[in-house]
The first five atom37 places (N, CA, C, CB, O) and aatype in JSON, in Angstrom:
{
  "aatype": [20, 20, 20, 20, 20, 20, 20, 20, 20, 20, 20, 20, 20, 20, 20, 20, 20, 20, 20, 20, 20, 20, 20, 20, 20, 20, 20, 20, 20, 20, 20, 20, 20, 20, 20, 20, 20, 20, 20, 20, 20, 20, 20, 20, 20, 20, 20, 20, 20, 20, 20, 20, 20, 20, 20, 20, 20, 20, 20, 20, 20, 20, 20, 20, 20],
  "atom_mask": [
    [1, 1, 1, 1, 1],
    [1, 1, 1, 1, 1],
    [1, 1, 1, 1, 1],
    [1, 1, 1, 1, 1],
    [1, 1, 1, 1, 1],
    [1, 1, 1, 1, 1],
    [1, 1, 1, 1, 1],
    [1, 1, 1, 1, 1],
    [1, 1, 1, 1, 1],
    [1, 1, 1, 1, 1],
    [1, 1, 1, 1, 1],
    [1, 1, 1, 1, 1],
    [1, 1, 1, 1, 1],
    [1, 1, 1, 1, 1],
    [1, 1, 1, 1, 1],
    [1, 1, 1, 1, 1],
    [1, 1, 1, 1, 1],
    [1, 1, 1, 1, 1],
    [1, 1, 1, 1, 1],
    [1, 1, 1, 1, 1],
    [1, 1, 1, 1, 1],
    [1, 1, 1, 1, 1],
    [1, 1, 1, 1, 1],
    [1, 1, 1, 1, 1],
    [1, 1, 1, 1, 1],
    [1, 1, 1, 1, 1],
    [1, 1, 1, 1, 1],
    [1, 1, 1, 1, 1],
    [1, 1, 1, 1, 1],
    [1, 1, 1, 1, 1],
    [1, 1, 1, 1, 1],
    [1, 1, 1, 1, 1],
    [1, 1, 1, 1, 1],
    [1, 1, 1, 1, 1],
    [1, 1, 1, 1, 1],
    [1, 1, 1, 1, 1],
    [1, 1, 1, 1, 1],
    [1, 1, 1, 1, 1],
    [1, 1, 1, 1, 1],
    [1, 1, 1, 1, 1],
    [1, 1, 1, 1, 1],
    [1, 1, 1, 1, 1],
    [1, 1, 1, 1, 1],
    [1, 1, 1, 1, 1],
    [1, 1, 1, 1, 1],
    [1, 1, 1, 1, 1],
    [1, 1, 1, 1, 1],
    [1, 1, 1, 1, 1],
    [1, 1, 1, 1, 1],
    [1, 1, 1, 1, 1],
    [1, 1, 1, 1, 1],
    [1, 1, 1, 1, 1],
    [1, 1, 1, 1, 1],
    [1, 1, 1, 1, 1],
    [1, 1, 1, 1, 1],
    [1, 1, 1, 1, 1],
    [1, 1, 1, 1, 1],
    [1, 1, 1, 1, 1],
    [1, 1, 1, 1, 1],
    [1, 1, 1, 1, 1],
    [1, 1, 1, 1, 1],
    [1, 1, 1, 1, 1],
    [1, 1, 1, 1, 1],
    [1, 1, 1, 1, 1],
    [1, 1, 1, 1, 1]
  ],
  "atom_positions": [
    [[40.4, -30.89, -17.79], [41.76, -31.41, -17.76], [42.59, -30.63, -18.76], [41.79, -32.94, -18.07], [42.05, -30.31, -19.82]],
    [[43.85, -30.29, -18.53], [44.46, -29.34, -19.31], [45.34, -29.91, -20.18], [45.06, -28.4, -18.6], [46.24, -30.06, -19.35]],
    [[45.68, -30.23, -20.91], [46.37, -30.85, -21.97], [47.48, -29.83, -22.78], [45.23, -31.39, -22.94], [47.23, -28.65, -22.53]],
    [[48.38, -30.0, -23.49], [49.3, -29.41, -23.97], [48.98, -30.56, -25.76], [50.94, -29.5, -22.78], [48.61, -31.71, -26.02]],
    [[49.36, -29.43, -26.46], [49.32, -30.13, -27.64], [50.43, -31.41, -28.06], [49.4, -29.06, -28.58], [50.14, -32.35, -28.79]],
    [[51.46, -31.24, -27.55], [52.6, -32.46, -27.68], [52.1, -33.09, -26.4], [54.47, -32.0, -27.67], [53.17, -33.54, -25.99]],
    [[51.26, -33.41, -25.53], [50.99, -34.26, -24.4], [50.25, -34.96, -25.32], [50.32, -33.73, -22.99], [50.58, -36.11, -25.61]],
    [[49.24, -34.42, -25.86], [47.98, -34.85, -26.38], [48.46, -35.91, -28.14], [46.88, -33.08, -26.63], [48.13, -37.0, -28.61]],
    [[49.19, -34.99, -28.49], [49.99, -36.1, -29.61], [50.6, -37.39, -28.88], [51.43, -35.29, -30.44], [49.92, -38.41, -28.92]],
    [[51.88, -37.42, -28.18], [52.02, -38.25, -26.97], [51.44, -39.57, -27.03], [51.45, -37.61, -25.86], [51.73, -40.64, -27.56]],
    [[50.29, -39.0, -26.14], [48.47, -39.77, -25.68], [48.36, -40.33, -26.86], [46.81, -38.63, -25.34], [48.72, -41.5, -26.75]],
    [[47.92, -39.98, -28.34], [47.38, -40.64, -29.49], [48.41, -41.95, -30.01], [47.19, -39.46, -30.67], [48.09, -43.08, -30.37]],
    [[49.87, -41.27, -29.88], [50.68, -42.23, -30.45], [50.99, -43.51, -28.98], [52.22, -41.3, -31.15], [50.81, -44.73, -29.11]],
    [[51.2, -43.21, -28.4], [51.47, -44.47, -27.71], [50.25, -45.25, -26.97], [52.51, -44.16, -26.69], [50.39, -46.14, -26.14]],
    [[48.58, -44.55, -27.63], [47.31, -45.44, -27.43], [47.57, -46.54, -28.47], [45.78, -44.63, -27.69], [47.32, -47.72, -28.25]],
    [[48.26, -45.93, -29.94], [48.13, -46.19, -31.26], [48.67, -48.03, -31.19], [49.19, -44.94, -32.26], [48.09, -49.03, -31.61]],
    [[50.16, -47.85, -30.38], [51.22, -48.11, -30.38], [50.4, -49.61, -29.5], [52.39, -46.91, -29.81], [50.41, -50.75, -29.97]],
    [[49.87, -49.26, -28.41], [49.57, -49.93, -27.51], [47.81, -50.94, -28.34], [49.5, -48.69, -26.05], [47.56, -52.15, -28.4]],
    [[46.94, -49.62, -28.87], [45.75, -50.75, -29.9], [46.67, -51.8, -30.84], [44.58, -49.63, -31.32], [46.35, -52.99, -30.81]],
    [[47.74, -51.42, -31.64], [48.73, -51.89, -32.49], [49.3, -53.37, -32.5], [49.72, -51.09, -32.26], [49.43, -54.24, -33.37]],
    [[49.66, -53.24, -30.8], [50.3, -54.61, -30.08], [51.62, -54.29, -30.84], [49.48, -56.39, -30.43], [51.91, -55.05, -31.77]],
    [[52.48, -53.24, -30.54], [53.69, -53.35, -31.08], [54.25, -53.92, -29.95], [54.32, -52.13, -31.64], [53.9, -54.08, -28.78]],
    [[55.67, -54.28, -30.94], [56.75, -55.42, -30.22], [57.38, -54.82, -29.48], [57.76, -56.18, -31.02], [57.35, -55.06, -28.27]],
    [[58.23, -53.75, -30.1], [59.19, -52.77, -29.92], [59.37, -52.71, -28.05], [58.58, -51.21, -30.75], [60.29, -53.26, -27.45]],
    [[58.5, -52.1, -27.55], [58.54, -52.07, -26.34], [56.81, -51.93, -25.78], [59.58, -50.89, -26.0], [55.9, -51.48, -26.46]],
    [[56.69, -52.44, -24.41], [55.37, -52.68, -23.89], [54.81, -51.78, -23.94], [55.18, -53.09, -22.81], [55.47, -50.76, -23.76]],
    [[53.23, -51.62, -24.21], [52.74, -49.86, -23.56], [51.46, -50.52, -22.99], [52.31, -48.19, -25.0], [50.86, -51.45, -23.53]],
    [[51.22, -50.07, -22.11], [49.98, -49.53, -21.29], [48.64, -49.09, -21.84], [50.39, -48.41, -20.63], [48.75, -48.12, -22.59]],
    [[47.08, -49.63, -21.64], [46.61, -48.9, -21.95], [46.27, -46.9, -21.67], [46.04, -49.7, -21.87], [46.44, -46.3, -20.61]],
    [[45.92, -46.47, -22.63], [45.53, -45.28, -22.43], [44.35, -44.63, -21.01], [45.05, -45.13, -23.75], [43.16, -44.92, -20.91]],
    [[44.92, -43.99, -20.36], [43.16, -43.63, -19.36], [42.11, -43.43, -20.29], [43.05, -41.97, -18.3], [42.46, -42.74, -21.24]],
    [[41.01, -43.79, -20.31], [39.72, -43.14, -21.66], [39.7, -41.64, -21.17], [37.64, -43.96, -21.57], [39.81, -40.82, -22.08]],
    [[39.57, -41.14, -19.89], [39.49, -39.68, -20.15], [40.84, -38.79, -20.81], [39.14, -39.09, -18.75], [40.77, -38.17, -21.87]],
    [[41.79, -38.87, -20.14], [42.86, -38.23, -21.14], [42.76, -38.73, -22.92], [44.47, -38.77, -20.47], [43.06, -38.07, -23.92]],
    [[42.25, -40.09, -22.79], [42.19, -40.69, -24.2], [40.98, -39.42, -25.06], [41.47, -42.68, -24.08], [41.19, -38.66, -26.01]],
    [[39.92, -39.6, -24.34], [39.29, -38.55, -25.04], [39.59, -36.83, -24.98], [38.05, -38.77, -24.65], [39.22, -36.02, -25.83]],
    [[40.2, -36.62, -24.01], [40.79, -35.11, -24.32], [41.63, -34.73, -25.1], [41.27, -34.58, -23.48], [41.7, -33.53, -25.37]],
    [[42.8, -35.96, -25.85], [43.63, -35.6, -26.65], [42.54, -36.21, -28.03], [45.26, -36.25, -26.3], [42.83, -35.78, -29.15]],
    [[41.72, -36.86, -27.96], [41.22, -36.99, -29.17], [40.46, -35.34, -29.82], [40.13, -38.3, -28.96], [40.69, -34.55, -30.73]],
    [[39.64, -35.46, -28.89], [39.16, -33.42, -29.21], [39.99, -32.54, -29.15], [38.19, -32.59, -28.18], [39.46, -31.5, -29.54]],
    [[41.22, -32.34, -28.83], [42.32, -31.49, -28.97], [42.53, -31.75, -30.74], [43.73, -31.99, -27.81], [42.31, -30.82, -31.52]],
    [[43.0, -33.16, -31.25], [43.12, -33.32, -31.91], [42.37, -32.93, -33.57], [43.3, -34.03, -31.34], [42.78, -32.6, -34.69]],
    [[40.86, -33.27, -32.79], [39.54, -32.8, -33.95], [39.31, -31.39, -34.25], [38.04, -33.22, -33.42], [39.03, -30.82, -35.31]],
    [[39.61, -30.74, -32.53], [39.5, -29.11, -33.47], [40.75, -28.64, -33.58], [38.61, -27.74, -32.74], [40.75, -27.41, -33.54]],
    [[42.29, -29.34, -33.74], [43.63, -28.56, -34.15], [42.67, -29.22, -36.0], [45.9, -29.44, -33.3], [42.33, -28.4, -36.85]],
    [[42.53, -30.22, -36.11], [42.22, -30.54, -37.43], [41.62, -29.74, -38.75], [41.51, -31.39, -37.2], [41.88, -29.53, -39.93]],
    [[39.94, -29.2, -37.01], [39.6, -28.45, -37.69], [39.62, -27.17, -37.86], [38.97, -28.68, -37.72], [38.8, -26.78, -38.69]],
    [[40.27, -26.36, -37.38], [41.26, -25.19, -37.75], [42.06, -25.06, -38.74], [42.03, -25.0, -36.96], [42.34, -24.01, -39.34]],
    [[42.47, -26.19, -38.95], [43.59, -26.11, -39.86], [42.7, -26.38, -41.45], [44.91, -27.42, -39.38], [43.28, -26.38, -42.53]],
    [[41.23, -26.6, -41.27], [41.13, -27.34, -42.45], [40.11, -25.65, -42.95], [40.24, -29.36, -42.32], [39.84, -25.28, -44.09]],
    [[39.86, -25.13, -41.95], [39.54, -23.9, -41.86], [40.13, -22.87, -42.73], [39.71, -23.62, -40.73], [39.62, -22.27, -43.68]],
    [[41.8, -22.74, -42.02], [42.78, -22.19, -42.75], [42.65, -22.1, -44.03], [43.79, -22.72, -42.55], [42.33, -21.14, -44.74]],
    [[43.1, -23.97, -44.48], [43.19, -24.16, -45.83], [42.27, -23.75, -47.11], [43.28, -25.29, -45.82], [42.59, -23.61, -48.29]],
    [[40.78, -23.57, -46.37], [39.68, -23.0, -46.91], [39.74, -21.98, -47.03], [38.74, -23.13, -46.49], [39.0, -21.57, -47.92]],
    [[40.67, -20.79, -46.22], [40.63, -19.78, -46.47], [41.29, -19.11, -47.18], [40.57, -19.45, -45.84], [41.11, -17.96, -47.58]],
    [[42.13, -19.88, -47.37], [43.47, -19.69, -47.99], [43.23, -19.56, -49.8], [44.52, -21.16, -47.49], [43.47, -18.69, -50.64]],
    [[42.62, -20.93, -49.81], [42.09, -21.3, -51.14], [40.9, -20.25, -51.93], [41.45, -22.77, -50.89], [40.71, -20.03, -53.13]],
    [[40.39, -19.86, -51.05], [39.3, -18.88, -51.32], [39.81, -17.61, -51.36], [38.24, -18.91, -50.35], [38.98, -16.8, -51.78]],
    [[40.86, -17.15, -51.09], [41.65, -15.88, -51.5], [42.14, -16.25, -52.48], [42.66, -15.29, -50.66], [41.8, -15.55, -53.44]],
    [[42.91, -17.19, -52.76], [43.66, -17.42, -54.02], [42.78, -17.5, -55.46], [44.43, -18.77, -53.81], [43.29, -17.44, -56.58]],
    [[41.44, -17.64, -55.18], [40.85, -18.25, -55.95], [40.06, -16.98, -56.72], [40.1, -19.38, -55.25], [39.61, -16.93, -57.87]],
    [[40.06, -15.8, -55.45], [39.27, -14.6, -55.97], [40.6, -13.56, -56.11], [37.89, -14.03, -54.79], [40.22, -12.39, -56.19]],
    [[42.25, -13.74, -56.16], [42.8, -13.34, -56.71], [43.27, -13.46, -58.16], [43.22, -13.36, -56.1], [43.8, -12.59, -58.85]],
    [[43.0, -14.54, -58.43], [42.71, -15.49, -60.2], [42.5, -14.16, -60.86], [40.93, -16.87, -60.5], [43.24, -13.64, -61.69]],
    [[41.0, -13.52, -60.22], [39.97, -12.83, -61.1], [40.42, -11.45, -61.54], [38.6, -12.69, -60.36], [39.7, -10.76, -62.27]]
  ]
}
């Protein structure tokens, strides 16, 4: 299933919205399969990014020297 990264944000916030029981306006549950494709979209944008930050830190850290 092909997902777009703002679909998949989307998907998380108005599952959120909908586990939540907000007032605001009704939502629907989530499908579980799209539910789980934006969740793993989500885990490896996470973990990329936490990747980055590691790498980042580890240059900075051997520019100190």
């Amino acid at each position: 299933m092909k997902m777009t990264a703002s679909e998949a944000a989307e998907i998380l916030r108005s599952h959120n919205a909908w586990r939540r029981d907000s007032d605001d306006e009704p939502h629907v549950q989530t499908n579980p399969r799209r539910l789980g494709v934006a969740i793993d979209m989500a885990a490896a944008a996470l973990e990329r990014e936490a990747k980055r930050v590691r790498a980042v830190a580890t240059e900075a850290a051997r520019n100190e020297d």
